[in-house]
N, C-alpha and C positions, 0 to 999 in steps of 0.2 A: 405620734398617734397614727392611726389608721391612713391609719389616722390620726412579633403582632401577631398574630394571628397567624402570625397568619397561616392556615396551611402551607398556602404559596411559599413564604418564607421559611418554613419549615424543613420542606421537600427541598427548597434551594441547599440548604445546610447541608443535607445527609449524605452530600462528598464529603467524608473526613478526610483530609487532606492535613497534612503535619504545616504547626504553625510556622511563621516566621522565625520565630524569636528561637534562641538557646540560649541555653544554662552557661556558654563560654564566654556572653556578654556582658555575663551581671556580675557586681559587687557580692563580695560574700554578704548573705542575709539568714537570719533566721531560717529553717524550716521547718512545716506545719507540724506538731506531734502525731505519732502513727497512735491508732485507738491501741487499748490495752491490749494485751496479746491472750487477756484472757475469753476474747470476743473472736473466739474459731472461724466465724464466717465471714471475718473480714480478712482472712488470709492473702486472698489475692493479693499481688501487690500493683497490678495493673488499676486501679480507682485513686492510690494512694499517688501515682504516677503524672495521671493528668492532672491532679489538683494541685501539685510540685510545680507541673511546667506552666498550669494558669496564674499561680503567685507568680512566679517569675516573670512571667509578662507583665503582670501588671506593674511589680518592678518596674523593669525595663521600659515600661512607659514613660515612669515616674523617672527613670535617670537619663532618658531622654529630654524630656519636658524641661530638663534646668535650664537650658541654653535658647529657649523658645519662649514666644509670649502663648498667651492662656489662648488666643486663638488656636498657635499654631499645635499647641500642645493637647488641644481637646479634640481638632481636625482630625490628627495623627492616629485618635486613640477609637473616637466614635464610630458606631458602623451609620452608615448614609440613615436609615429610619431612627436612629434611636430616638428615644421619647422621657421626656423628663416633665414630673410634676415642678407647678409656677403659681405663682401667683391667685390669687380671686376664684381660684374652682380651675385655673387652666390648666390641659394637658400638652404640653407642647410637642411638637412631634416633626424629625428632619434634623439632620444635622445641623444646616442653615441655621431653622430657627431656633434651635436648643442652642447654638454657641449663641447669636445674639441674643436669646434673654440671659443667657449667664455671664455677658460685656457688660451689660447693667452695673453689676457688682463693684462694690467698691474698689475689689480686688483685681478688676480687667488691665490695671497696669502693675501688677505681681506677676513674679514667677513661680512655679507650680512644683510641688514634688509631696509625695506621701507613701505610704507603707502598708500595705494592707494587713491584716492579724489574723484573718483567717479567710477559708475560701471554702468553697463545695463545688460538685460538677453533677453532671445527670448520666445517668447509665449509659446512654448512646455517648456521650463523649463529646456533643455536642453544644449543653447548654452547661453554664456554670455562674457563680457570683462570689465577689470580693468586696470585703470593706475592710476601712479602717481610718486612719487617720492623714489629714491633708494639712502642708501650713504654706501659707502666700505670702512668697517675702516681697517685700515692696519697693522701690527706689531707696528709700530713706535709712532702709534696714529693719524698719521693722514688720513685724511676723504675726500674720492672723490665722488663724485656728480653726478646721473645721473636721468635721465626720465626715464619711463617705460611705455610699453603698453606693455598689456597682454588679449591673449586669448583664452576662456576658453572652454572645454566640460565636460559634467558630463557622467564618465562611471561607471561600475557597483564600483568600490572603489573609487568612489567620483568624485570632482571636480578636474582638472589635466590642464594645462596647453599645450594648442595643438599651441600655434602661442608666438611669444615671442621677443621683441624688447626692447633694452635701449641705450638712448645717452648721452657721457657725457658731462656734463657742466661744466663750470670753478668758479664758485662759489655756493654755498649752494641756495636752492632755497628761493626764497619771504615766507614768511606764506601764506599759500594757505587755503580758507576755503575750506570744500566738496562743490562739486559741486552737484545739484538736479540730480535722477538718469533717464536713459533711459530706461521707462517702456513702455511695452505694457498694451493696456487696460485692457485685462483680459489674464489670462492663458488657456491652450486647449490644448487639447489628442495631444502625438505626433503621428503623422501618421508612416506608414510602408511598405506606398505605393510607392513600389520605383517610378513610371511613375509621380508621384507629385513632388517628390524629384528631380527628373531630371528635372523636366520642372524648378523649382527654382532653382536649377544651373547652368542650361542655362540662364534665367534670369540674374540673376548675373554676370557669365564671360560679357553677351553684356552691363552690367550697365560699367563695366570697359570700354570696348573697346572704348564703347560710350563716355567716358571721355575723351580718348585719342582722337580720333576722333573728337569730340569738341574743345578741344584745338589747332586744327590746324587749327579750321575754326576762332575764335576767341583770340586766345592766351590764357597762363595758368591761368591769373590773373580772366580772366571773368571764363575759363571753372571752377577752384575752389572756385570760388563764386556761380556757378550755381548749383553744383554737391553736394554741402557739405547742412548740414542740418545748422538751425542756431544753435546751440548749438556744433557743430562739432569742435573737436582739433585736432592741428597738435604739433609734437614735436619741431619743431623748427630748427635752429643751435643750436652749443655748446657756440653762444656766448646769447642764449636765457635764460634766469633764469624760466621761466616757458612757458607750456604751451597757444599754439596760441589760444584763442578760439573764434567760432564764422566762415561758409565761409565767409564772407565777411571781416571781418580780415585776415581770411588763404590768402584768394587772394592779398590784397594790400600785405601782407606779400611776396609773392612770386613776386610780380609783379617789385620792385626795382630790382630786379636780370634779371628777365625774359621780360617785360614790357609787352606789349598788342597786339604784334605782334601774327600771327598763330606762334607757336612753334614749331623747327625745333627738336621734339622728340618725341618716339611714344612710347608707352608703350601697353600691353595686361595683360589679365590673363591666367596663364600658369596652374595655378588649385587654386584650393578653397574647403572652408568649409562654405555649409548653413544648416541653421535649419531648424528641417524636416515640421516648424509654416513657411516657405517660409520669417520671418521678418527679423532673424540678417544672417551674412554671414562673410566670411572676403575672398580676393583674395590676390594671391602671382602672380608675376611680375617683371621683368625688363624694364628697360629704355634705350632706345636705341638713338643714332642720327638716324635722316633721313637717312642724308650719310653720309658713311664712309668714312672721307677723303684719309687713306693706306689703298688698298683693301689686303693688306700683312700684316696689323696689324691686332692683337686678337681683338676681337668687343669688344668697349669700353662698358659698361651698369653698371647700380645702382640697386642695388635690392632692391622690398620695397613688403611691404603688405597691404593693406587695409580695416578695418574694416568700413562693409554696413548697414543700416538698414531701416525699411520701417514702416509706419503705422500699413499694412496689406499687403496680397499675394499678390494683384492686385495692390499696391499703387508704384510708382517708387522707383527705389532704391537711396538715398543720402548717401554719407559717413559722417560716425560720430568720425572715430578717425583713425589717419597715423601717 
């Protein structure tokens, strides 16, 4: 379901600097499908480029990570802020504390490795996101199973991991081919103009709110059929084997649960990360009820995050992957 900011970090980014990682490190893998060649303005092939070298990396993580435990393998990957939704409404935020709430896991003495199926980048070249699937082998030999999204900024020592989520599932997933990646048309200068920068994070926080807001006038079913691009995934339950794709699958998805009533729950963005091309972005959030039924109980909330993306600056925001 549903369910930084920061300029500062923003402007740090917008040395593009060539990652770490190459293509001479990695195991042969899949790679992403180029869109149809009947879509003329995807020509460039510079978009279809960095989204090649950001799978790769995250590969390359993952064929790293086999020989390290889940600390050392999350250290390696995460950028110092990244923030990951937890537990009870919390947003966890810090390398530090995002690896210790995910030592919790039953999984904290597994080794790590997984495959991502598809990826996107943002027109400056700066921001991007990868999911797919993760499995934790464990002492004994056996292998637990989860989803992932991931997402990504590029600072001066590479590609780093600034947002981060996985769910587990109860059996190994389907074979999943890659899926075609989310490019922008062409790549463009990151800007550094913080007053642009702002105006696209304000953007963004009101795409959220506006979601929320949507779903009360309509229900969750219709608002994440409107709100989602077609091509948009959700993670699911843990009784899902793969990835939701498509809003219009997201929404029947949610809608047995929720049905098509306005939704007695409100959610916001509480901060986010967009790229300083105004196209990809992702927000952090809680979910609240309307009412609280004990005004003496702790407020019940879900934390989630959302990754946004748009055509162009001007074009509205849909979410492409939660």
């Amino acid at each position: 379901m549903r369910p930084t900011l920061l300029v500062s970090a923003t402007l740090l980014l917008a040395a593009m600097l060539t990652p770490l990682y190459d293509g001479s490190r990695l195991a042969a893998q899949p790679q992403p499908a180029p869109r149809r060649t009947s879509d003329r303005r995807a020509a460039d092939p510079a978009p279809l480029a960095a989204v090649t070298t950001l799978l790769d990396i995250d590969r390359a993580f993952s064929k790293t990570s086999s020989d390290l435990s889940m600390r050392a393998a999350l250290d390696a990957m995460f950028a110092d802020g990244v923030i990951a939704p937890w537990q009870r409404g919390e947003i966890v935020k810090g390398k530090a504390a995002v690896i210790r709430a995910l030592l919790q896991s039953p999984d904290s003495v597994a080794k790590l490795s997984w495959a991502p199926i598809r990826g996107g980048v943002s027109a400056d070249g700066l921001h991007g996101f990868t999911f797919g699937y993760l499995a934790a082998e464990h002492p004994d030999g056996r292998l637990a199973h989860s989803k992932y999204i991931a997402y990504w900024v590029r600072e001066p020592r590479g590609w780093r991991v600034a947002a981060w989520k996985r769910r587990p599932i109860g059996a190994a997933p389907l074979a999943s081919e890659p899926q075609a990646p989310a490019l922008p048309r062409r790549m463009v200068k990151a800007t550094v103009d913080s007053d642009v920068i702002a105006r696209y994070y304000r953007s963004l926080v009101n795409a959220e709110v506006g979601f929320s807001q949507l779903a009360q006038r309509v229900g969750l079913s219709r608002a994440f059929a409107d709100m989602g691009s077609a091509d948009a995934v959700n993670m699911g339950g843990p009784d899902d084997p793969q990835f939701v794709v498509g809003a219009a699958n997201i929404g029947r998805t949610v809608a047995p649960r929720h049905g098509d009533q306005p939704t007695t729950i409100t959610w916001g963005a509480d901060t986010a990360f967009v790229a300083s091309s105004g196209d990809l972005g992702i927000t952090f959030g809680v979910i609240r009820p309307n009412v609280q039924q004990d005004p003496n109980a702790p407020a019940p909330g879900a934390a989630f995050f959302t990754i946004w993306r748009r055509a162009s600056s001007s074009a509205p925001w849909r979410y492409i992957a939660e």
